[in-house]
C-alpha positions in Angstrom: 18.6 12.9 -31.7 21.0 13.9 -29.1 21.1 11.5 -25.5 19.3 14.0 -23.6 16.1 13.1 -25.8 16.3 9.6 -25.7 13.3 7.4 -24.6 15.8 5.3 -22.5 17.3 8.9 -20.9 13.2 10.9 -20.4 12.6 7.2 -18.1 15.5 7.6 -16.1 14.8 11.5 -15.9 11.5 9.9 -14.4 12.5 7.1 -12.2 14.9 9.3 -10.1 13.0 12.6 -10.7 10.4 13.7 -8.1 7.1 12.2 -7.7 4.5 12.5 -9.6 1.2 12.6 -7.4 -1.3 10.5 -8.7 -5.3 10.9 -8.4 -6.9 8.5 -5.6 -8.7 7.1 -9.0 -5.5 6.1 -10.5 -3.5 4.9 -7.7 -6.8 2.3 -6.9 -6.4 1.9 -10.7 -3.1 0.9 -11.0 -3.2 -1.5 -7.9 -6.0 -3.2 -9.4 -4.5 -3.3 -12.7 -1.1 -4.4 -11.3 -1.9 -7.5 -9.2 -3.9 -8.9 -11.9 -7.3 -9.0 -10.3 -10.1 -8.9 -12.9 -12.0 -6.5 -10.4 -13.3 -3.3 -12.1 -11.0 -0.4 -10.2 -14.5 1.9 -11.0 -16.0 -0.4 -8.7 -13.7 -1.1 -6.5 -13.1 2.9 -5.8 -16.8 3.5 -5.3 -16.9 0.3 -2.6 -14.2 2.3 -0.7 -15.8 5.3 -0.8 -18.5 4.1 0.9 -16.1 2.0 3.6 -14.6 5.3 4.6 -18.5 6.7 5.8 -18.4 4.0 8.8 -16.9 5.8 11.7 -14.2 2.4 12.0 -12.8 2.8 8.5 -10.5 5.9 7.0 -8.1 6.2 4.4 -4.4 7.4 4.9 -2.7 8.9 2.0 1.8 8.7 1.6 2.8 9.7 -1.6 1.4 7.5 -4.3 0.3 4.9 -2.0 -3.4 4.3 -0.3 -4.2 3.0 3.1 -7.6 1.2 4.0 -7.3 1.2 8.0 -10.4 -0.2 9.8 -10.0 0.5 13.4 -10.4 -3.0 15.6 -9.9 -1.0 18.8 -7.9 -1.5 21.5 -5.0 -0.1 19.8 -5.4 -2.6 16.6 -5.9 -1.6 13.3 -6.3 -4.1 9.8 -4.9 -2.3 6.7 -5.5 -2.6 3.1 -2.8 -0.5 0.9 -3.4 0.6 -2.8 -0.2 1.3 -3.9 1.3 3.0 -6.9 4.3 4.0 -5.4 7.8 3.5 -7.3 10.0 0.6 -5.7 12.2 3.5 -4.1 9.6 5.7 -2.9 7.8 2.8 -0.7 10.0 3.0 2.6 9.3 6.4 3.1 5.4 5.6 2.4 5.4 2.8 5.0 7.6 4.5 7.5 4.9 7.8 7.1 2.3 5.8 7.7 3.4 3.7 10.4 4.0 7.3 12.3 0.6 8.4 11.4 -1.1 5.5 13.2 1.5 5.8 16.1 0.4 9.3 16.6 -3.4 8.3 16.0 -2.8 6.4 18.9 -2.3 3.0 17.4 0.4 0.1 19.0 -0.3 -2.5 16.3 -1.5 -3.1 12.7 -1.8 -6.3 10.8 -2.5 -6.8 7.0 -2.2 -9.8 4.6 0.2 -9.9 1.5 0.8 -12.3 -1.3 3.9 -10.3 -2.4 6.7 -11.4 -0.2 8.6 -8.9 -1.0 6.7 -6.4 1.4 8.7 -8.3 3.7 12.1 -6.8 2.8 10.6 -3.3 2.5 8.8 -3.8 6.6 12.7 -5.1 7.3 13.8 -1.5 5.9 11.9 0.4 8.0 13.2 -0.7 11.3 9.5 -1.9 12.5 9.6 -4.9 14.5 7.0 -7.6 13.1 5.8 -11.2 12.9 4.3 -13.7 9.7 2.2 -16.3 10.2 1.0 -18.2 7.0 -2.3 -17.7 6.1 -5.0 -20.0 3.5 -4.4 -18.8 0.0 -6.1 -16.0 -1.0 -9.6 -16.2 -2.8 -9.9 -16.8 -6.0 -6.2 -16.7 -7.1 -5.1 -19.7 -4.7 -1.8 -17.6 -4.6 -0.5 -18.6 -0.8 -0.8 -15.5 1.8 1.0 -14.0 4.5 -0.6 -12.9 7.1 1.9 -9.5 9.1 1.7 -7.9 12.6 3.6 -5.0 12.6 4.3 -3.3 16.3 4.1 0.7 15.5 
């Protein structure tokens, strides 16, 4: 076997290749999957199927990554994000969706995180925003952040 067939060599080939789009199915999957939620992703996908019939909720699609918006009005908007996205490709996701809502008209959009790390990724995209601690999320106890991002 040569380097060009190596396992280590066909995951870098992936890593840095293009992406690969993922069905809506598996990117709900593989959030639910990833953050360790015991939640069946079946049922969680047919619960947001239905969310998206109410005239205040729609989904946004950026690469490999989901976005719940539920319209609060006035310019306001709560987000969910299912996200499947590589580590690399997620600044560009945000960044898309943050002009997305702009141009739908939105000034504001708040969502809560237990991943810290979003943080660094909102820093990368040049957005101003604001954290305020939040109670721990249910039924993990894991402490949550609670972002306002200005669009």
């Amino acid at each position: 076997m040569d380097g060009l067939d190596s396992p280590v060599y066909q995951q870098v080939k992936k890593e840095r290749g293009p992406i690969q789009r993922m069905s809506t199915q598996d990117i709900v999957r593989t959030e639910i999957e990833n953050n360790g939620s015991k939640a069946d992703w079946k049922s969680v996908y047919n619960r947001l199927q239905k969310l998206i019939q109410a005239p205040e909720f729609r989904i946004f699609r950026a690469n490999n990554s989901l976005f719940l918006i539920h319209n609060e009005g006035n310019g306001k908007a709560s987000v969910f994000m299912f996200n499947a996205d590589r580590v690399q490709d997620m600044p560009k996701s945000m960044s898309d969706f943050g002009a997305a809502l702009k141009k739908a008209g939105f000034n504001t959009v708040s969502f809560n995180s237990v991943r810290p790390a979003v943080l660094r990724l909102l820093k990368s995209t040049g957005k101003k925003f604001s954290v305020i601690p939040s109670n721990p999320e249910p039924g993990t106890g894991q402490p949550s952040l609670h972002v306002e991002v200005e669009l």
